[in-house]
C-alpha positions in Angstrom: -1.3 4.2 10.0 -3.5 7.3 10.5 -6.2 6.7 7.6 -6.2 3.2 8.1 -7.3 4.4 11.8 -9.7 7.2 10.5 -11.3 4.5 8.9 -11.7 2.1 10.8 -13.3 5.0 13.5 -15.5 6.5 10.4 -17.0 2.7 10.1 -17.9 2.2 13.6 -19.8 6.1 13.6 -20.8 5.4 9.7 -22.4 2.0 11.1 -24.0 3.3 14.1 -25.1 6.8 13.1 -24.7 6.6 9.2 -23.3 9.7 6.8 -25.6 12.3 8.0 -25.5 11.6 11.9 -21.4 11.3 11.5 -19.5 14.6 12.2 -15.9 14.8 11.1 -15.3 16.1 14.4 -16.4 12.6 16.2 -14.3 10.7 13.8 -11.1 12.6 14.6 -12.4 12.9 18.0 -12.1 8.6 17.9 -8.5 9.0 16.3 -7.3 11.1 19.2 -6.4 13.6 16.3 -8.2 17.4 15.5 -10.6 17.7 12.7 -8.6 19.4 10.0 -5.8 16.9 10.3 -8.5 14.6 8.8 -8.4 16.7 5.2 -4.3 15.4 5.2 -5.9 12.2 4.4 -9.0 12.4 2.7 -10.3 15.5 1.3 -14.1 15.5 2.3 -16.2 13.4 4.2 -17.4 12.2 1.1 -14.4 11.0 0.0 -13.4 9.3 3.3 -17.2 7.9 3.3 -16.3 6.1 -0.4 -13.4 5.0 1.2 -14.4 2.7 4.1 -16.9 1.9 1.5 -15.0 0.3 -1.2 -12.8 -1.3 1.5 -16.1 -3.2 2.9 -17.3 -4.0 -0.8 -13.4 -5.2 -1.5 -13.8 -7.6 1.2 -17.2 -9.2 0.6 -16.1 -9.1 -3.0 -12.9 -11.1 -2.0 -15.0 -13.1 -0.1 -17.5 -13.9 -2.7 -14.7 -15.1 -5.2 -13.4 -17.1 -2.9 -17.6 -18.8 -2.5 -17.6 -18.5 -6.3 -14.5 -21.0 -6.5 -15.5 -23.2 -3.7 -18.7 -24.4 -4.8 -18.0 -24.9 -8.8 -18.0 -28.7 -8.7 -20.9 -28.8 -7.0 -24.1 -29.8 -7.9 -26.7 -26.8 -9.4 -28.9 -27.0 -6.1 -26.1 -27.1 -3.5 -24.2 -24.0 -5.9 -27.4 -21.9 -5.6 -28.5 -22.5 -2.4 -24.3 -22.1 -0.5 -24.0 -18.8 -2.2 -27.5 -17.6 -0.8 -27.2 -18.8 2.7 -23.6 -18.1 3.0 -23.6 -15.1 1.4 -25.9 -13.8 4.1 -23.6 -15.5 6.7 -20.7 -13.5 5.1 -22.2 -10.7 5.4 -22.5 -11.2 9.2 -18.8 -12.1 9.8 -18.5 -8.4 11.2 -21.6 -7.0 12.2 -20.1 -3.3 11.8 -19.7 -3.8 8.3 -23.1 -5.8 7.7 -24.6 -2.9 9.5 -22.5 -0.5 7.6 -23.7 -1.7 4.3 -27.1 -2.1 5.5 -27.4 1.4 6.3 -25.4 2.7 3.2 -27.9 0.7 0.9 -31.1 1.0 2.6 -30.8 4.5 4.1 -28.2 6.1 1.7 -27.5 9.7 1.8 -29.4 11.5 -0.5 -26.3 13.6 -2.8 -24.5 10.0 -2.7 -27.4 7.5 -3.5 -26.8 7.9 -7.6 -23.0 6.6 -6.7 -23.5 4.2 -4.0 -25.8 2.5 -6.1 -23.7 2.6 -9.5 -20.9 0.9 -7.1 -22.9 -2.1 -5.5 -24.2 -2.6 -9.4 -20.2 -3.2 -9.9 -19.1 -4.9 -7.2 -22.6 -7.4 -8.0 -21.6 -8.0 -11.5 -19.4 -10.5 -10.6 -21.6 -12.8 -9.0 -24.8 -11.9 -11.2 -22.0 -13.8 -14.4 -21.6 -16.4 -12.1 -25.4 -17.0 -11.4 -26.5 -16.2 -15.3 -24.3 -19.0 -15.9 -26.1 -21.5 -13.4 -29.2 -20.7 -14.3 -28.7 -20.9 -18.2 -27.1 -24.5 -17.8 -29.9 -25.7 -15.5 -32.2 -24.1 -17.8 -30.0 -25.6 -20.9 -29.7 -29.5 -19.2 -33.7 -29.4 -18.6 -33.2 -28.8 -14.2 -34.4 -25.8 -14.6 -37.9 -25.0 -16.4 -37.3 -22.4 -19.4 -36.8 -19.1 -18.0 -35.1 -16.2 -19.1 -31.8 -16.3 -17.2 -32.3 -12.5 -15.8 -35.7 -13.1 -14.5 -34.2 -16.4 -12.8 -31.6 -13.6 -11.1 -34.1 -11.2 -10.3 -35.9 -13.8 -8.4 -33.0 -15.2 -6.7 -31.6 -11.5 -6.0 -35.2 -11.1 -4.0 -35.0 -14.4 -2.4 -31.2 -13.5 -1.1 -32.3 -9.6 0.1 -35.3 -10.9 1.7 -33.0 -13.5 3.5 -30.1 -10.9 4.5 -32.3 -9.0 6.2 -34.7 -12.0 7.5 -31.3 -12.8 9.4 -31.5 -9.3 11.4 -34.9 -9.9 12.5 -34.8 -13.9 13.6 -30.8 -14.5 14.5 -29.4 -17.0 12.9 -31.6 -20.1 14.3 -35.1 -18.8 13.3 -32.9 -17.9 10.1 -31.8 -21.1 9.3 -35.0 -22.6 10.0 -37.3 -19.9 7.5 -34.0 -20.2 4.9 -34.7 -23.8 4.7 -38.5 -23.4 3.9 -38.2 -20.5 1.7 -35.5 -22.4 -0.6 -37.5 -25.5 -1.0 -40.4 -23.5 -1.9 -37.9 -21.5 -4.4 -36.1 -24.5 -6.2 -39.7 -26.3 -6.5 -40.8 -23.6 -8.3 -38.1 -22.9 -10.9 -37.2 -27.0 -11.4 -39.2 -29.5 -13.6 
């Protein structure tokens, strides 16, 4: 019960402060515990950093899967375009974690950029399968113009970052609205 509750306290102050601005002290603080019976659980605020981390990446993951397997049948168009504006709606579920990741990616900290980027490579690969496959067999059944299938996902990647963090700036009205014109601008350009 205690680490599940000295994480869930390190995510709020991880979130709202990130790695640097987080003392061990305010997370036990949080717990109602003292700060060295933190290291009974985790042995460095590294460690219990890459914890709540992998448990936020788990769950998007999870949630992802579950996307992945929801939209196979589907069309190419509706595929690609549920995984981008759901995947940013996802994302939102829990604003501590969005922020969380958010922070973690955009601001990481320096000693732990080389690993937090080696994990959200990982915890991508899944999807970037899933999308190499959609691409190729538009490309293959003539949708799609004849693209290389990683320049089609480095597009797509772009189009999906820009839109996560479009959806922090607009809310999710002005979102939907500037998702909309941004996809049919998108698909025009990579369909014949």
């Amino acid at each position: 019960m205690t680490a599940k509750a000295i994480k869930s306290a390190a995510l709020r102050l991880f979130a709202a402060h990130g790695y640097e601005g987080t003392p061990l002290s305010a997370i036990a603080k949080e717990v109602g515990i003292k700060t060295p019976s933190l290291y009974a659980h985790f042995e460095s605020k590294e460690r219990l950093f890459f914890a709540v981390y992998e448990d936020v990446q788990d769950e998007h993951v999870r949630r992802l899967e579950e996307l992945i397997e929801s939209v196979r049948s589907e069309p190419l168009e509706t595929k690609l375009y549920r995984i981008l504006s759901e995947t940013c709606r996802n994302y939102l579920l829990d604003e501590e974690k969005a922020a969380f990741i958010k922070r973690s990616m955009l601001f990481p900290p320096a000693r732990l950029e080389e690993e937090l980027q080696q994990r959200f490579l990982q915890a991508e690969s899944k999807q970037s399968a899933f999308l190499r496959d959609i691409f190729k067999a538009g490309v293959r059944d003539g949708t799609i113009k004849d693209r290389e299938a990683e320049d089609l996902l480095a597009a797509y990647y772009c189009l999906l970052d820009g839109s996560f963090v479009q959806m922090f700036y607009y809310g999710p009205q002005r979102f939907h609205e500037r998702l909309q014109s941004v996809w049919t601008i998108f698909w025009e350009g990579i369909t014949r």
